[in-house]
N, C-alpha and C positions, 0 to 999 in steps of 0.2 A: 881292273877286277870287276865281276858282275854282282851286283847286291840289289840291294834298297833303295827305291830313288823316294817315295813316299810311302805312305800307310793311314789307312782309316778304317772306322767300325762304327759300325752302328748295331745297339741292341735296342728294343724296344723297350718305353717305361712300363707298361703292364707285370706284373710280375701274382704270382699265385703261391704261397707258403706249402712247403711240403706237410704240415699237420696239418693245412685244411684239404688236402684231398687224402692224406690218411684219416680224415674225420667221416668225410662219406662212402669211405668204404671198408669201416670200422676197422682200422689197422694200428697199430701203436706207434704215433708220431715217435715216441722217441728211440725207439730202437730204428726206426728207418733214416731218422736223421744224422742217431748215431753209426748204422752202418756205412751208410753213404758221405755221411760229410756234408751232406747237403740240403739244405736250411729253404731255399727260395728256388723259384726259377721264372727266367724271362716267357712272356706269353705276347706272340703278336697280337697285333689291334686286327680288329674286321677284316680291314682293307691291306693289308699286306702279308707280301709272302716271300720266297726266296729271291725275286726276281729284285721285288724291292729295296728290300733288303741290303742287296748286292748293289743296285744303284746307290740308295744313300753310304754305303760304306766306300765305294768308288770315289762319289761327290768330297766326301771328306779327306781322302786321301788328294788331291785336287786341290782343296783347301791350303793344305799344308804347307805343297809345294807350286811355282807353277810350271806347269807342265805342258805344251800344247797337246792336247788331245789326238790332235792329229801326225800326233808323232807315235802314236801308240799304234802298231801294227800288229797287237795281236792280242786279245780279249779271250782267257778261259773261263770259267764259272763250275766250279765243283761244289755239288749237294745231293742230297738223297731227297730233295723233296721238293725238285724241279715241277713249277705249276704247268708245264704243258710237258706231257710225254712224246710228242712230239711238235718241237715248235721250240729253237733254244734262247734258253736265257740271257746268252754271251751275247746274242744281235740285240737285244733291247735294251744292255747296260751299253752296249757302244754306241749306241743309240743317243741312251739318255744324256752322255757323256761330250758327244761330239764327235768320237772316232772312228765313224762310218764314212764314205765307204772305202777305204783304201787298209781294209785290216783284215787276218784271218781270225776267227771265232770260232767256239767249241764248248756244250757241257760238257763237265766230267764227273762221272761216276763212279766213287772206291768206297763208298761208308763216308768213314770221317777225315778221308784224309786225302779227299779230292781236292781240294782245298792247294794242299801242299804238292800235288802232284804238277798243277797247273804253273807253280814257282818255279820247278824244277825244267818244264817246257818250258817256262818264257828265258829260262836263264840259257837253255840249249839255242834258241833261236839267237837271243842278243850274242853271244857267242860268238856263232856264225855268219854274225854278220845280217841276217836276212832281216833284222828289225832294229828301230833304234830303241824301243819301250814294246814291254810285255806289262802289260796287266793280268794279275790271278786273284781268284776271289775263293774263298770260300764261305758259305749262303747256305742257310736252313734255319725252316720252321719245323724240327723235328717231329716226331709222331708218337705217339706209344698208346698202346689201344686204351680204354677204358678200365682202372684197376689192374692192368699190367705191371709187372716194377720197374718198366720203361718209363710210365706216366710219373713218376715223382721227377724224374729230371729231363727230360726228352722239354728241351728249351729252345728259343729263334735270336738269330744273331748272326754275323757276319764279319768279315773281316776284309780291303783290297791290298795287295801287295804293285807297286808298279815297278819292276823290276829293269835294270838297264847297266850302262858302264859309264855314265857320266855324275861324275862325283858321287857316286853313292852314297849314304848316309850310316850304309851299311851293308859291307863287302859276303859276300858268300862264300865263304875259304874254301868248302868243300860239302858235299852232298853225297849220299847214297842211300840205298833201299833195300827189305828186306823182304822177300813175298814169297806166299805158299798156297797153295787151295783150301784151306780152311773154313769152310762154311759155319762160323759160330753165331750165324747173324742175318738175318735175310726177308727182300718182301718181294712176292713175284707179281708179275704185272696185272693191273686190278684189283688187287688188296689193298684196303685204306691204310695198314697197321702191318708193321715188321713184325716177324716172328724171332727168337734167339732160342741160341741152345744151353741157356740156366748157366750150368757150371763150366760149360767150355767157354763162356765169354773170358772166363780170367786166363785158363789155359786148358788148350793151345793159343786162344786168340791171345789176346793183350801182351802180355807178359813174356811170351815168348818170340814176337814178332819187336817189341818196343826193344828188348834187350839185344836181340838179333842184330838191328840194325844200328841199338848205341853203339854196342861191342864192335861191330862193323866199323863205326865212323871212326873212334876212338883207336882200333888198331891200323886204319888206312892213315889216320893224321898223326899218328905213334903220340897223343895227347892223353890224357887223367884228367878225371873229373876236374882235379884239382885246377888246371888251366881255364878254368873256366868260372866266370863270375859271375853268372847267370845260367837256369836249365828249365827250360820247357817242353812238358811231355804232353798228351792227348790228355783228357780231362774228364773222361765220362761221369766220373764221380769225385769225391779227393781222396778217397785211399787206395786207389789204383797208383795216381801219380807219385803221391807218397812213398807208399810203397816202394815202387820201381825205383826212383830217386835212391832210395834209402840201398838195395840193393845193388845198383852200380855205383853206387857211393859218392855221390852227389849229397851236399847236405840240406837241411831242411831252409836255412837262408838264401840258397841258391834257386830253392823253386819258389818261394811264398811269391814274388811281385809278380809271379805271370799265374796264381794259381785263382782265375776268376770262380771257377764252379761253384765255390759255398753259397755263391751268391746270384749265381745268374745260373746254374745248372750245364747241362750239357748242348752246345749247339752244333754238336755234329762235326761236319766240316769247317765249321767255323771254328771249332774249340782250340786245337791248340795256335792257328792264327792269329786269335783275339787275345793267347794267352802273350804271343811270344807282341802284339801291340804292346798291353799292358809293361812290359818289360822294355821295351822301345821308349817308351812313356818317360822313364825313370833315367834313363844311362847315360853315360857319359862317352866321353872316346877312349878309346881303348880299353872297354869293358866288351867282355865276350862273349856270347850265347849258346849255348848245343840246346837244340829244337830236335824232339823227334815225337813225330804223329801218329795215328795209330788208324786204321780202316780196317773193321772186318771185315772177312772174303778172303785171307786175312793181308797187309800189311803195311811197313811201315818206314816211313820217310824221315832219315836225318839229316841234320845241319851243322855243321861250324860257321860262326856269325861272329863276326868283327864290327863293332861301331866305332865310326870314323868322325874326323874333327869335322864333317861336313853338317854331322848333327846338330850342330853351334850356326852355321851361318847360313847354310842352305836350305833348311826347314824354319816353318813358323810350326811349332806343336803344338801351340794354344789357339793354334785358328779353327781347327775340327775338336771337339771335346775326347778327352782320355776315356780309359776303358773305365777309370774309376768314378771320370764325371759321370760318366753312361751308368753307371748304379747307384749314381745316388738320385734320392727324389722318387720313387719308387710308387705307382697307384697298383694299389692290392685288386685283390679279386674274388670272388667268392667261387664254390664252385661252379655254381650255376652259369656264372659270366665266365669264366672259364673256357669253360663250355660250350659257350654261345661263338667267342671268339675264337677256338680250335674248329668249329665246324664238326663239334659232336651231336649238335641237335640240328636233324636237319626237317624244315616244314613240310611236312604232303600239303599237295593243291590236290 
């Protein structure tokens, strides 16, 4: 079976409170925090960005297991906020990694759920035979313009999956996808800052693509929530997930261990990745997952996920730190430095 062979993440400790930036642009922290859910969010340092990012969460999944690098023939990278528009980020994490040159490489591009698209390629390829390890990453330092209601959560973070058929740690029972032309969401080339369409982000985007494709997985695996011991959904905010959970009837204990957002915000491609780490983090063998991601444009990617006894002897999980070491220890920021460090103030010479 094709699953899991390791996992790592890295978030940045930066972090910015969502009432200090409804403080400078006079908005009322609590009604923002109460509609969103969401309290904090991660903020890259100066010097990093998706590419980084996507390195130190590689390195860490690396950690965990060992793995020759050079057994990795194929390196994706999914984000919306790739530092070169042309120029990809997959050659310089296999790079940084060691899995040059005997591997194919590719950004990818869906919203937030390029990420999970690139899982689903490496699990096609191992498959087939044509690789022994697929590496997928999903990587962003999201964006949201200045006072937008992107900017209280639009957070940097990353996720790597190295996906294969040798012991898995964690089997991938089954996948599918749900897609449509939806444009509830979007930034065209040479814009600093995505544009969205207000009330279509819930529906048609979110809501109707996330259930599309649970409904999907759950009638192809003739499964119920109930089979499942774990659910991890995209995370733009927390009552999106909620929500949806709530509606296909999944309970509220089945999403809290992957539900990172209250605390680290939304990382795009990275988000339900890092959520379905966290959840990796905690489980046992034969504890179960359904994963399903979400990307405007619009859509979205599910999972049935089996964790196997290989969790116990074939991984060290305390050798890269958890999603929840990663939030704690926390250095605040004012807006100002914020600011400095999104690359919102920029100096004339």
């Amino acid at each position: 079976m094709v699953g899991i062979i390791t996992y790592g993440v890295y978030i940045p400790r930066y972090r910015i409170k969502v009432e200090e930036i409804a403080r400078v642009w006079g908005a009322n922290a609590s009604d923002i925090t109460g509609g969103l859910g969401v309290f904090e969010k991660s903020v890259p340092d100066m010097d990093e960005d998706a590419a980084t990012i996507a390195v130190e969460a590689a390195r860490n999944a690396l950690l965990r297991r060992k793995v020759d690098p050079k057994d990795i023939g194929a390196v994706y990278v999914g984000s919306e906020s790739h530092p070169y528009a042309v120029k990809p980020t997959a050659c310089t994490v296999g790079e940084a990694i060691g899995a040059t040159p005997t591997m194919t490489a590719a950004d990818l591009e869906f919203a937030c759920k390029a990420g999970t698209a690139g899982m689903q390629i490496c699990m096609g390829l191992v498959k087939s035979g044509m690789i022994k390890y697929g590496l997928a990453i999903g990587s962003d330092v999201s964006q949201g313009a200045p006072g937008d209601a992107l900017e209280y959560t639009a957070a940097a973070g990353g996720a790597a999956y190295i996906i294969g058929n040798d012991d898995p740690i964690a089997t991938i029972n089954h996948t599918c996808s749900f897609t449509t032309d939806t444009p509830d969401f979007w930034r065209r080339e040479g814009q600093n800052y995505p544009r969205h369409g207000g009330r279509f982000t819930g529906d048609p985007g979110y809501f109707k693509h996330v259930k599309g494709a649970s409904n999907l997985l759950l009638e192809q695996t003739k499964k119920t929530p109930k089979d499942f011991t774990y659910a991890v959904f995209h995370q733009p905010n927390a009552k999106f997930p909620q929500k949806v959970a709530k509606d296909l009837g999944f309970s509220k204990e089945q999403i809290t261990p992957g539900l990172a957002v209250p605390r680290l915000g939304n990382t795009y491609s990275g988000a339900s990745p890092i959520g379905l780490a966290a959840t990796l983090d905690i489980a046992k063998p034969g504890d179960t997952i359904f994963v399903c991601s979400f990307g405007s444009g619009a859509g979205s990617d599910a999972f049935d996920i089996t964790v196997t006894d290989a969790i116990k002897d074939k991984i060290n999980r305390g050798a890269a730190p958890s999603v929840e070491k990663l939030l704690q220890n926390p250095i605040y920021l004012d807006y100002a430095k914020y600011a400095k460090h999104k690359g919102k103030l920029v100096m004339q010479v």
